[in-house]
C-alpha positions in Angstrom: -19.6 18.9 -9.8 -20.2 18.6 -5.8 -19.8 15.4 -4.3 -23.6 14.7 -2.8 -23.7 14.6 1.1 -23.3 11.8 3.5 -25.9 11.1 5.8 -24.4 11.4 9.0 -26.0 8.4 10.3 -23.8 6.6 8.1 -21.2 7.8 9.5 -19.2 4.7 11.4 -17.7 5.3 14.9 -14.4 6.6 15.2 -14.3 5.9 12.0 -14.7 9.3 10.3 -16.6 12.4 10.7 -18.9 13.9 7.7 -17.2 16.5 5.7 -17.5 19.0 2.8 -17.0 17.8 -0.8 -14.2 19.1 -2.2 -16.9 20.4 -5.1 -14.3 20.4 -8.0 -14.0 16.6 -8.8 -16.8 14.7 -11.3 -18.0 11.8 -9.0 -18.0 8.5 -9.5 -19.8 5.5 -7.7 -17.8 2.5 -7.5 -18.8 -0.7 -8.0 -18.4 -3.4 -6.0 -15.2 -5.6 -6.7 -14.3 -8.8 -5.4 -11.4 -8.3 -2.6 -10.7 -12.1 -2.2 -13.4 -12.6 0.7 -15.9 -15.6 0.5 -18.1 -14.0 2.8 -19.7 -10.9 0.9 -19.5 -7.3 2.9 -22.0 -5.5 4.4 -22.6 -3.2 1.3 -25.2 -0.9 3.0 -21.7 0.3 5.1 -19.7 0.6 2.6 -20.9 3.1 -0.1 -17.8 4.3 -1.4 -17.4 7.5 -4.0 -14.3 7.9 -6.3 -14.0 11.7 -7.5 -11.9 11.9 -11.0 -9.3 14.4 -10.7 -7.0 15.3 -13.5 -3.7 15.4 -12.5 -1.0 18.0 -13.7 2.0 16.2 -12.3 2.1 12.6 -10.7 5.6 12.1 -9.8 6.5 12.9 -6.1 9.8 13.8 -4.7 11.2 13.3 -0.8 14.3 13.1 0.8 13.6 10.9 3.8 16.5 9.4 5.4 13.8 6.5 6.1 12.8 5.5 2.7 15.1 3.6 -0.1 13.8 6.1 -3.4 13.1 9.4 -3.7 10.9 9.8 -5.7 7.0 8.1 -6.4 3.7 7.6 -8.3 0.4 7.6 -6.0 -2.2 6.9 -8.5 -5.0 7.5 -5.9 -5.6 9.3 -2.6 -7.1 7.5 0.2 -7.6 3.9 0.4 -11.1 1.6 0.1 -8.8 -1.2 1.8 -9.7 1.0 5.0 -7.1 -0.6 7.3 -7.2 1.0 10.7 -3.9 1.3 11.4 -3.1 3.2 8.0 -0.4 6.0 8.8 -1.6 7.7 5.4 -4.9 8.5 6.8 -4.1 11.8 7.7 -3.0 12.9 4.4 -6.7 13.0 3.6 -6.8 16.0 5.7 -5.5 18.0 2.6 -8.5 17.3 0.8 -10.5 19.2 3.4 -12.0 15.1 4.0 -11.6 13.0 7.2 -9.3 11.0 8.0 -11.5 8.1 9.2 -14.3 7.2 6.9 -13.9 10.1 4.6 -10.2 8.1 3.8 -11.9 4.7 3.0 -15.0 5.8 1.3 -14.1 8.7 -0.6 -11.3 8.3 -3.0 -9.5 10.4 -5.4 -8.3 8.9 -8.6 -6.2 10.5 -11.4 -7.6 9.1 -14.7 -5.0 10.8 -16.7 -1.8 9.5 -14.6 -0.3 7.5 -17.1 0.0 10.4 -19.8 1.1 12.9 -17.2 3.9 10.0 -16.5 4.7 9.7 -19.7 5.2 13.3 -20.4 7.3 13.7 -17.6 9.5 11.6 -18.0 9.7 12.2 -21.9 11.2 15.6 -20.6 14.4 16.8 -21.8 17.0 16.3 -18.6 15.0 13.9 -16.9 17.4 11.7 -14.3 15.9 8.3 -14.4 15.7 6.0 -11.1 13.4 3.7 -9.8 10.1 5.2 -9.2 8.1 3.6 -6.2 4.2 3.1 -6.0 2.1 2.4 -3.1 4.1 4.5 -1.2 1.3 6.3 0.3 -2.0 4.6 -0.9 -2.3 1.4 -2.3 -2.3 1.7 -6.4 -4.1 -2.0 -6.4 -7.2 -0.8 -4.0 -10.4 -2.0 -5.5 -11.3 0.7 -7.7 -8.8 -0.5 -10.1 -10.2 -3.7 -11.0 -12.2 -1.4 -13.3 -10.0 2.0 -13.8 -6.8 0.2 -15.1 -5.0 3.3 -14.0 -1.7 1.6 -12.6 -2.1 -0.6 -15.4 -1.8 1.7 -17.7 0.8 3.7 -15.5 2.8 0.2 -15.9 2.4 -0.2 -19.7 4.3 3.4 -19.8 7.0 2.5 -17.9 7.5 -0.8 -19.5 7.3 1.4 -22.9 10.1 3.4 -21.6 12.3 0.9 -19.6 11.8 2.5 -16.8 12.2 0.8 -13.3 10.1 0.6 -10.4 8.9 -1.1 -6.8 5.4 -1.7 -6.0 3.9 -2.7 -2.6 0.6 -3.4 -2.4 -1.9 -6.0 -0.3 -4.2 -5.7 -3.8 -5.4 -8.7 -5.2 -5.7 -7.1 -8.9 -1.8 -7.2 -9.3 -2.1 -10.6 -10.2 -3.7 -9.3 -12.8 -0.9 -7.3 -14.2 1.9 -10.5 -13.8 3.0 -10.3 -17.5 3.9 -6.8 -17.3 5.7 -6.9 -14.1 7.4 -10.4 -15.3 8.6 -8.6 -18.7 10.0 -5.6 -16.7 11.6 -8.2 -14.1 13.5 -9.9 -16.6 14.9 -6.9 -17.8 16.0 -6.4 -14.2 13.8 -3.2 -14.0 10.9 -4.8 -11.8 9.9 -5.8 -7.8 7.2 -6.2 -5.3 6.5 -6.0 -1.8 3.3 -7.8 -0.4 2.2 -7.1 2.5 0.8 -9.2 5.4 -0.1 -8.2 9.0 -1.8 -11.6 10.2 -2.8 -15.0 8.9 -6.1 -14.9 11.0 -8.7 -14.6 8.6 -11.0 -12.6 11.0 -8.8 -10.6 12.5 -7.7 -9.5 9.4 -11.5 -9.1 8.3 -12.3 -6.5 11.4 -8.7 -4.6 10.8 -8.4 -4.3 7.2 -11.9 -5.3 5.8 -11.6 -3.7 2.2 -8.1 -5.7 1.5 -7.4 -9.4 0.1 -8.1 -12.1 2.9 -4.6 -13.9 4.0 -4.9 -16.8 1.6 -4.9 -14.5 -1.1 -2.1 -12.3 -0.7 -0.3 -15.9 0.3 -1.9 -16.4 -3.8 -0.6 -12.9 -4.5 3.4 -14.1 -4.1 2.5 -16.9 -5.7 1.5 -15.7 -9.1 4.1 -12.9 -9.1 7.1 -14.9 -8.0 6.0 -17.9 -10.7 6.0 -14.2 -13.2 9.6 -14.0 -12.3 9.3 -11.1 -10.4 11.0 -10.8 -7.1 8.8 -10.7 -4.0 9.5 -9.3 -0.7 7.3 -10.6 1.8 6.3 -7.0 4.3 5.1 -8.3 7.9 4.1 -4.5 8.5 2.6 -3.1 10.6 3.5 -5.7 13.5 1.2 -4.8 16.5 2.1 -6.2 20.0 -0.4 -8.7 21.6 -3.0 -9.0 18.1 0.0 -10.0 15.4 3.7 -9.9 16.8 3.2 -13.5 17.5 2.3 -14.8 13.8 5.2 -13.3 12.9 7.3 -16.5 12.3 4.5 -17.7 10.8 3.7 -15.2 8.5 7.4 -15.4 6.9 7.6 -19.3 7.0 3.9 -18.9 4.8 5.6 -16.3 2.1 8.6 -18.3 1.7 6.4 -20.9 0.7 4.9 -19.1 -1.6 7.8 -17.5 -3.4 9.0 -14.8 -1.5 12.5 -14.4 -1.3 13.0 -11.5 1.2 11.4 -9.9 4.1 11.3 -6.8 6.1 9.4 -6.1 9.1 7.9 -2.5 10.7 6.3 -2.4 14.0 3.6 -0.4 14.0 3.0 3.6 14.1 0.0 5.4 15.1 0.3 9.0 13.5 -1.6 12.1 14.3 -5.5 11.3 14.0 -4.4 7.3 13.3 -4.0 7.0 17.5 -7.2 7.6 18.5 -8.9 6.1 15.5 -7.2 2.9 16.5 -7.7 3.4 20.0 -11.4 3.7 20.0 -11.0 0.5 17.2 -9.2 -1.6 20.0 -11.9 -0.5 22.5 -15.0 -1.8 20.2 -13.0 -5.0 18.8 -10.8 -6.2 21.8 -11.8 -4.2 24.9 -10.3 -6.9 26.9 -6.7 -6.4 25.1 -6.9 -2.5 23.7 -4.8 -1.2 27.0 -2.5 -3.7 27.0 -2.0 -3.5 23.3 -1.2 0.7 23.8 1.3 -0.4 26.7 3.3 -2.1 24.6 2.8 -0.1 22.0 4.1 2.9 24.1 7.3 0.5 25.0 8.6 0.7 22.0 7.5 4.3 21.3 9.1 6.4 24.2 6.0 5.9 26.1 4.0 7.8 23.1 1.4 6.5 20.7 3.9 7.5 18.1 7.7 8.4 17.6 7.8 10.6 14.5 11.6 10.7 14.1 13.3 9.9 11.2 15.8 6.6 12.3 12.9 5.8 14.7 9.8 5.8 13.4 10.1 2.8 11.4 12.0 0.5 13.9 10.9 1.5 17.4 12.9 1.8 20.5 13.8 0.6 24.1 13.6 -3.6 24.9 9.8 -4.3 23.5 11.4 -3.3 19.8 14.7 -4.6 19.8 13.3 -8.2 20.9 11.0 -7.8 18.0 13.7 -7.1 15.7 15.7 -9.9 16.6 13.0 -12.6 16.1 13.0 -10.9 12.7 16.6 -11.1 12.3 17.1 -15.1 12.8 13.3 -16.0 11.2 14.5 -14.2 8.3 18.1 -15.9 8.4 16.2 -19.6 9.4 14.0 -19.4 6.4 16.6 -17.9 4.3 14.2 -14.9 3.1 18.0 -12.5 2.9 18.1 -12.2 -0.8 19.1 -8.9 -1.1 17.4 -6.7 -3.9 19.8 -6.0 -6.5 19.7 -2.4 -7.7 17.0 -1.9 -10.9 18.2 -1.1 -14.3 18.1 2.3 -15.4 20.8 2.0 -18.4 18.2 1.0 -21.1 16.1 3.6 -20.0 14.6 5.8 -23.3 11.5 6.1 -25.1 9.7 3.7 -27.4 10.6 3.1 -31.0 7.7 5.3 -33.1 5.7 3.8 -35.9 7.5 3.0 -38.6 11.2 2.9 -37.4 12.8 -0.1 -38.5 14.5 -0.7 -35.1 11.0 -1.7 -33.7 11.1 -4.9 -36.0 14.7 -6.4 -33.8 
């Protein structure tokens, strides 16, 4: 069934351009979830379509240098959170949909991930490790307040003994504390929260799908009182609008339970540069060509360095001076808990029905 047509006049600046359906998805309207805002959303802007897709694998595997796993679980594609800065927002392109408002407004969700998981790792010769989520998309967007599907993904693994890391800005993880609590005690469970700026309006106009400040501060909160471990993410770190919260931002998580932090400065890949240009420009056209400059300082005078060793740390003086704040704010506040490595030696599946093991 074809996704019905947008009506290009609600089509947001810079934001998008209309595209074809991908015409082999059921659709799906979404309702509207709370995302942690007291002030309600303009809803006549924000009509967003979720397309079931039924997945035939859901496990991913890379072999960046510049990542920690190599394999991962993206439950959806594209993001409702619709942060401007997202460097996933190209990937949409694959879908034959924008990368601008196509990204936030039309989603794809896989209904049927958690079986697929489960049969694949049920496989004979399966090589457990850690398997990451939100490594692209975040699996705690809105949509799954009422889809359950990394709930569901998360009752598997927990089945199994399986490990994994999250990262998410999602307010609906909360939800899912005992689960991720359980599998932390076992050793087989973190989290990553991410926060760009405690300015609640700032935060509105750059990332106005996902969980105001306070409530991600919440987010840490509930998990780390869960027992899971929480590593506070000050990503993306943009000079001029956030680089100076930074301090702050960390000082805030540790409060609130996290015990580690890492820090990215911002990237702008392929269509994410001019989208965020022209977002500067509308939102801070006093600031926007001061922010590039220094933006372009730590990016060998580019929007974006796509190197592997580079892209997520930055270069020349601008970056290093960012990194070093992080350094001793991280050392200050004492957020250097190292992750210890997850537990894949009770990995296997879950007693069946009637064996008498499943009563110890």
């Amino acid at each position: 069934m074809t996704l019905p047509p947008r009506n290009p006049d609600e089509i947001l600046r810079a934001r998008g351009a209309d595209s074809r359906p991908a015409g082999r998805f059921e659709p799906y309207r979404a309702e509207r979830e709370h995302d942690g805002w007291d002030i309600p959303e303009d809803q006549d802007l924000l009509r967003t379509e979720i397309a079931m897709e039924r997945a035939r694998s859901v496990i991913t595997r890379n072999t960046s240098p510049d990542v920690p796993f190599d394999r991962s679980v993206n439950p959806y594609r594209g993001c409702e959170h619709g942060c401007i800065y997202c460097f996933a927002r190209p990937s949409h392109a694959y879908l034959g949909l924008s990368p601008g408002l196509d990204f936030e407004t039309r989603i794809t969700a896989k209904p049927n991930a958690a079986e697929v998981l489960a049969a694949q790792i049920a496989k004979p010769g399966y090589q457990v490790a850690p398997l990451a989520f939100g490594t692209n998309t975040d699996p705690y967007q809105p949509a799954e307040a009422g889809l359950g599907i990394m709930r569901a993904c998360l009752q598997v693994l927990h089945d199994w003994n399986h490990p994994l890391s999250l990262v998410t800005r999602g307010a609906t993880v909360m939800r899912d504390a005992d689960l991720l609590g359980a599998m932390a005690a076992r050793g087989q469970a973190m989290a990553g929260v991410s926060i760009t700026t405690l300015d609640a309006a700032l935060a509105r106009a750059m990332e106005p799908r996902a969980p105001a400040p306070a409530t991600r501060l919440r987010m840490i909160r509930v998990l780390a009182d869960a027992g899971v471990p929480v590593r506070v993410m000050v990503a993306p770190m943009i000079p001029v609008l956030t680089a100076h919260e930074m301090e702050s931002i960390m000082q805030a998580a540790r409060d609130a339970g996290a015990t580690a932090a890492s820090m990215i400065p911002v990237r702008l890949p392929l269509e994410v540069a001019p989208l965020f240009r022209d977002w500067l420009e509308r939102h801070h056209p006093g600031k926007a060509a001061h922010v590039m400059a220094r933006i372009q300082a730590m990016r060998g005078g580019r929007d974006n360095d796509p190197r592997f060793g580079s892209r997520m740390r930055g270069e020349g003086v601008e970056a290093e001076l960012l990194h070093q704040r992080f350094r001793l704010a991280r050392k200050r506040l004492g957020l250097t808990r190292e992750a210890e490595a997850l537990d894949c030696s009770r990995f296997g599946p879950p007693p069946r029905e009637g064996d008498q093991l499943s009563l110890f």
